[in-house]
C-alpha positions as CSV (number, residue, x, y, z in Angstrom):
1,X,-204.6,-76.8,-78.2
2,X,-202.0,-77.2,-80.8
3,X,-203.0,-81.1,-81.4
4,X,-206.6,-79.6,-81.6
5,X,-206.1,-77.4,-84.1
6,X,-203.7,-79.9,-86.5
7,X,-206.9,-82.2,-86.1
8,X,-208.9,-79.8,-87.3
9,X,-206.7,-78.4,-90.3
10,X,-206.5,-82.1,-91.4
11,X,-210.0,-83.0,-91.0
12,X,-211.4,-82.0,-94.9
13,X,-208.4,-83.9,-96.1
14,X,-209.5,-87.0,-94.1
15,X,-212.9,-86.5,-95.1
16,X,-212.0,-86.6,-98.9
17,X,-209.6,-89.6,-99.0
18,X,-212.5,-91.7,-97.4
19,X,-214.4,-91.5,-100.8
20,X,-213.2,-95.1,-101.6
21,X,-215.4,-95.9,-98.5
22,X,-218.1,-94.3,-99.9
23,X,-217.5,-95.5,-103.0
24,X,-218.1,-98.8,-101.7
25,X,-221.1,-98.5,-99.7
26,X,-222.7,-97.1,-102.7
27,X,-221.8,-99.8,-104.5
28,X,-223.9,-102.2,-101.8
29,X,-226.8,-100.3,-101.6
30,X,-226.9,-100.4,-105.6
31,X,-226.9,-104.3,-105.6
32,X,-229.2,-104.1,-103.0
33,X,-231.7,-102.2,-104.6
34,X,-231.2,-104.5,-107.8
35,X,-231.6,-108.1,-105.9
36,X,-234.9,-105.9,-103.8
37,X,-236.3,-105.4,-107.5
38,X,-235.5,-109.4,-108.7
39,X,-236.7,-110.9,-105.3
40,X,-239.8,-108.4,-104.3
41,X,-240.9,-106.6,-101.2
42,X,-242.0,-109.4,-99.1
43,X,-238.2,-110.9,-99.4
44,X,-236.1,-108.2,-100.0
45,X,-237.5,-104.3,-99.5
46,X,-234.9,-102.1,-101.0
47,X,-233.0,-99.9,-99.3
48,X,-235.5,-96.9,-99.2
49,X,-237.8,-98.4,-97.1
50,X,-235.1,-100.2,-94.5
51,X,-234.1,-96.6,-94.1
52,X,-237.4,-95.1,-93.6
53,X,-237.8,-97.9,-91.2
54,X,-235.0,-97.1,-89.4
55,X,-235.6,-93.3,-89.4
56,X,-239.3,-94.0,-87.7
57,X,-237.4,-96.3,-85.1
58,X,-234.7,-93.6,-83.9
59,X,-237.6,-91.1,-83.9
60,X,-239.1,-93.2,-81.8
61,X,-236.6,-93.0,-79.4
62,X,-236.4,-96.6,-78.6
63,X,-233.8,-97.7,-80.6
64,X,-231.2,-95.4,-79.6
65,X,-231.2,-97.0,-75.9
66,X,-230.8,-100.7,-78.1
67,X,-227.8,-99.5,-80.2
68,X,-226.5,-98.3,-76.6
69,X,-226.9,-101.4,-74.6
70,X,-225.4,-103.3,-77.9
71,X,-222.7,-100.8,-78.1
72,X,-221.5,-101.1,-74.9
73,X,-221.5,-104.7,-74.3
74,X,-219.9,-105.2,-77.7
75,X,-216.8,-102.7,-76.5
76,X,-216.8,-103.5,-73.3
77,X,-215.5,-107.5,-74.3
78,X,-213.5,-105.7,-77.1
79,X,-211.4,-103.5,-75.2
80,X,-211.3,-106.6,-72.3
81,X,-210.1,-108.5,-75.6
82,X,-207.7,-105.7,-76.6
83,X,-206.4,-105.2,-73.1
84,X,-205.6,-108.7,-72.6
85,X,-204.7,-109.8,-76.2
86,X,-202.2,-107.0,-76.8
87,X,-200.2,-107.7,-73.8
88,X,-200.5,-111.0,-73.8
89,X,-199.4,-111.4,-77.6
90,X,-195.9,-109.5,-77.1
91,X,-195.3,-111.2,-74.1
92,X,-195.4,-114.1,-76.4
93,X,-193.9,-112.7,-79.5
94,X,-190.1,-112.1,-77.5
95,X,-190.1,-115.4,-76.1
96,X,-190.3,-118.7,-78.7
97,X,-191.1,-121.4,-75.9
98,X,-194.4,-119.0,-75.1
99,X,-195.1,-118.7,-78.4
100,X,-194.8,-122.5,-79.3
101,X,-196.6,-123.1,-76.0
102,X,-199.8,-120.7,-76.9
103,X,-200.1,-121.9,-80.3
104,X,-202.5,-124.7,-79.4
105,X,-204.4,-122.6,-77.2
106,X,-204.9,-119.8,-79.9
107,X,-206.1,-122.5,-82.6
108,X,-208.7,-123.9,-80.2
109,X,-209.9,-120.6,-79.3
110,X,-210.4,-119.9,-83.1
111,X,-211.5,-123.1,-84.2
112,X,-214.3,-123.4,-81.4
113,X,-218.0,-121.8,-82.5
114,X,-218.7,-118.6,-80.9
115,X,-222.3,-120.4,-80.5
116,X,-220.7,-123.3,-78.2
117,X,-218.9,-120.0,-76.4
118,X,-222.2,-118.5,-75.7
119,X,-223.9,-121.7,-74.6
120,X,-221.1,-122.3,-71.7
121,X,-221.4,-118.4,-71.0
122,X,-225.5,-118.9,-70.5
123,X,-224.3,-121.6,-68.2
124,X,-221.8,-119.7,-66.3
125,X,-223.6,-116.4,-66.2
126,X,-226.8,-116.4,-67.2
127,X,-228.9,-114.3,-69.0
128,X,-227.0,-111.1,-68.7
129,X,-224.5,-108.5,-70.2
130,X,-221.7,-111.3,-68.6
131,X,-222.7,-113.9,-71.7
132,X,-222.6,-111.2,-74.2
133,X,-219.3,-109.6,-72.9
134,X,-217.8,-112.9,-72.2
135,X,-218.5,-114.1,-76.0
136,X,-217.1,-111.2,-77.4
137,X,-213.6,-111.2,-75.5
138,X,-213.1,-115.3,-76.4
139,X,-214.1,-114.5,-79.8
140,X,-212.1,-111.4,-80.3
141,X,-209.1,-111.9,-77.9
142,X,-207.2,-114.5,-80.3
143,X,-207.2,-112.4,-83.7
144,X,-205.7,-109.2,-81.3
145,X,-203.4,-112.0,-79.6
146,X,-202.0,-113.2,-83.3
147,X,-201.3,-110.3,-84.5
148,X,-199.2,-108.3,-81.5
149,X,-197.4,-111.7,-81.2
150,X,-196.7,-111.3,-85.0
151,X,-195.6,-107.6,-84.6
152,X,-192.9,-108.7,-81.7
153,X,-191.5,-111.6,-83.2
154,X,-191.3,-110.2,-86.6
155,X,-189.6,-106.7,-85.3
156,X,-186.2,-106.5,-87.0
157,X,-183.0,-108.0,-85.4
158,X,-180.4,-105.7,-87.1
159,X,-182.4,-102.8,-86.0
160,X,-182.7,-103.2,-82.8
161,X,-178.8,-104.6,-82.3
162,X,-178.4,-101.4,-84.1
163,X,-180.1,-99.3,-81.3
164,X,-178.1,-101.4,-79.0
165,X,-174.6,-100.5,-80.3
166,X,-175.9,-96.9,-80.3
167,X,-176.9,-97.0,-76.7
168,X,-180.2,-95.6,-77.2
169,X,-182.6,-94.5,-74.3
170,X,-184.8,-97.2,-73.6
171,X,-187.7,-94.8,-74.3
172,X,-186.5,-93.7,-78.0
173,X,-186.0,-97.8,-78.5
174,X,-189.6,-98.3,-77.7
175,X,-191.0,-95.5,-79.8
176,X,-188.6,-95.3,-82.6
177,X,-187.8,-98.6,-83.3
178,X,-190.4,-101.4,-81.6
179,X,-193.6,-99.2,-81.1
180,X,-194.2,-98.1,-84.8
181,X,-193.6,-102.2,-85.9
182,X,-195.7,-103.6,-83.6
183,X,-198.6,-100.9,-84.2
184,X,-198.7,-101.7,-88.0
185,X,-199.7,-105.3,-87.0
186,X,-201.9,-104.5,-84.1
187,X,-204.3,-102.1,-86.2
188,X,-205.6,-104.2,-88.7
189,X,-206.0,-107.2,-85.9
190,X,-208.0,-104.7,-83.8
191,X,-210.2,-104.0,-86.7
192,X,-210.4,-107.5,-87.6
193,X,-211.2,-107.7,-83.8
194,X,-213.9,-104.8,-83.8
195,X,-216.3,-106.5,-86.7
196,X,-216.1,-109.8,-84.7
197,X,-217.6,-108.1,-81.6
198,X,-220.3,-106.4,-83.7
199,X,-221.3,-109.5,-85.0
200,X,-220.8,-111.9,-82.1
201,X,-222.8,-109.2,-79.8
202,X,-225.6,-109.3,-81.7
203,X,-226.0,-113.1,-82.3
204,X,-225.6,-113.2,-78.3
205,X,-228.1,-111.0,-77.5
206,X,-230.2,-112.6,-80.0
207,X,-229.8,-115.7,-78.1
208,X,-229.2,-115.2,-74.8
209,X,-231.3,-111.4,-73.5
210,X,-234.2,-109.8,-73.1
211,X,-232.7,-106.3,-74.8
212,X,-230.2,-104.8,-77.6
213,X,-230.3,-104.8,-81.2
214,X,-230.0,-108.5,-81.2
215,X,-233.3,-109.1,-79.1
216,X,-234.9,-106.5,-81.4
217,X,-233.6,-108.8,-84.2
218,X,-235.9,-111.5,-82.7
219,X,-239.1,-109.7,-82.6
220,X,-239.3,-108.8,-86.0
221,X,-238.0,-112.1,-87.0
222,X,-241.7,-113.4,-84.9
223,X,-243.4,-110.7,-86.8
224,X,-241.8,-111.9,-90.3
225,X,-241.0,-107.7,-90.5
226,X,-238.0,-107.9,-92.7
227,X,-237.8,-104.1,-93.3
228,X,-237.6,-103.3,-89.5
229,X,-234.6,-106.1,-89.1
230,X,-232.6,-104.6,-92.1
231,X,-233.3,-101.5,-90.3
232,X,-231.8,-102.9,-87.2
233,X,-228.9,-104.3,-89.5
234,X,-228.1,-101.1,-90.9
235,X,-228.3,-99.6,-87.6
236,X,-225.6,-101.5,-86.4
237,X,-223.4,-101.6,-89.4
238,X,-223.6,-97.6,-89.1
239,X,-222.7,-97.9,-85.7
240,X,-219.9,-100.5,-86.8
241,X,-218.3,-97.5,-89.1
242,X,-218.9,-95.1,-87.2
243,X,-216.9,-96.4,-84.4
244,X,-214.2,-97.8,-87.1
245,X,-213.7,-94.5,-89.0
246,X,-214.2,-91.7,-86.6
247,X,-211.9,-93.6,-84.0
248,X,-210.0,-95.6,-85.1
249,X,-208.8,-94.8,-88.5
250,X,-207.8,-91.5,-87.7
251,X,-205.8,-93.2,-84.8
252,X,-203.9,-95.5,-87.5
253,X,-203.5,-92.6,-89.7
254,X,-201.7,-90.5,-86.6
255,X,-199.8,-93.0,-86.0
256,X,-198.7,-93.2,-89.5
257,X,-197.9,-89.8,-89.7
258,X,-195.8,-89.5,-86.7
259,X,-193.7,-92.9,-88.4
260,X,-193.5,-90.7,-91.4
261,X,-191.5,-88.3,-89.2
262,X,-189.4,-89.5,-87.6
């Protein structure tokens, strides 16, 4: 009830310090609406019209079941990617021979196309949420790997020989002294980790299904209805931030605040 309430009471402060965000956004839709103007209708329709577009499809009702069946495939191989990745990476990061050893490994996995990824995943399973899911986690899974191998090998030594001499519980070790480090690298290599999924989800289902935004993509790219795909863009990069800010920000910035205090 307490936690509740603190969310609450910091919400409008939230809120406010996101105006950089918005800032930003604004920024895009204003250089949008300029290059719409230079290029014309037929190439470019400006913002008003993707959005009217993509009011009329969420009206509609159909598009909310695509931006689910997106959604969930693209999470569902991100939090297999997170899962895996996180423990996998500080496994690595406190032992040097398994972090030499994975090196290799990682650079393939980043240096190979998610496209040549997908077309093994059609192979393997076909045209289902298994090649969409299975993308996603080989293209997200090495960024979120990186980065918590980063956070434990980079943890400082004099610290933690400090909370050795002291004899601290192994519990106030962990969330005093390792936990806070590792979490500052993990964040930003989850929400590295979260745009790749988006994006990979979406050039998979345009590929490989029969449903989600991305086979919605590919009808109005066989209609040459540029308004209705910027709609679907927009869909998804609302989606995207939604999912980013109302999750996982105010996560970081918990986390932050409990650092700050202790």
């Amino acid at each position: 009830m307490n936690a509740a309430v603190r969310w609450l009471a910091g919400l409008p402060a939230y809120l406010w310090s996101g105006w950089g965000a918005v800032a930003s956004l604004l920024l895009c839709l204003a250089l949008w609406e300029w290059l719409a103007g230079f290029y014309g209708e037929l190439i470019l329709p400006d913002p008003r019209a993707a959005l009217s577009t993509l009011a009329g499809l969420l009206a509609g009702g159909g598009a909310w079941s695509e931006l689910g069946i997106t959604a969930r495939r693209a999470l569902a191989g991100f939090v297999l990617a997170l899962a895996a990745g996180s423990a996998l990476g500080l496994a690595a990061g406190l032992s040097m021979t398994a972090a030499m050893m994975s090196r290799p490994v990682v650079t393939v996995l980043i240096g190979t196309p998610p496209i040549a990824w997908l077309v093994l995943a059609l192979l393997w399973f076909g045209a289902g949420d298994g090649t969409p899911v299975f993308t996603v986690f080989v293209a997200a899974f090495p960024v979120i790997f990186v980065g918590a191998m980063q956070g434990a090998r980079t943890v400082d030594g004099q610290l933690a020989e400090l909370a050795a001499a002291y004899r601290l519980p192994a519990r106030m070790r962990l969330t005093d002294v390792y936990l806070p480090h590792v979490l500052s690298y993990l964040f930003p290599a989850w929400i590295t980790a979260l745009g790749i999924s988006w994006k990979v989800v979406v050039m998979a289902e345009l590929l490989a299904t029969s449903d989600g935004v991305g086979a919605a993509l590919a009808v109005t790219r066989s209609h040459l209805d540029t308004a209705a795909t910027l709609a679907w863009i927009l869909a998804v990069v609302g989606t995207l931030l939604a999912v980013e800010y109302l999750l996982l920000e105010p996560l970081k910035r918990a986390v932050e605040r409990w650092r700050s205090t202790t």
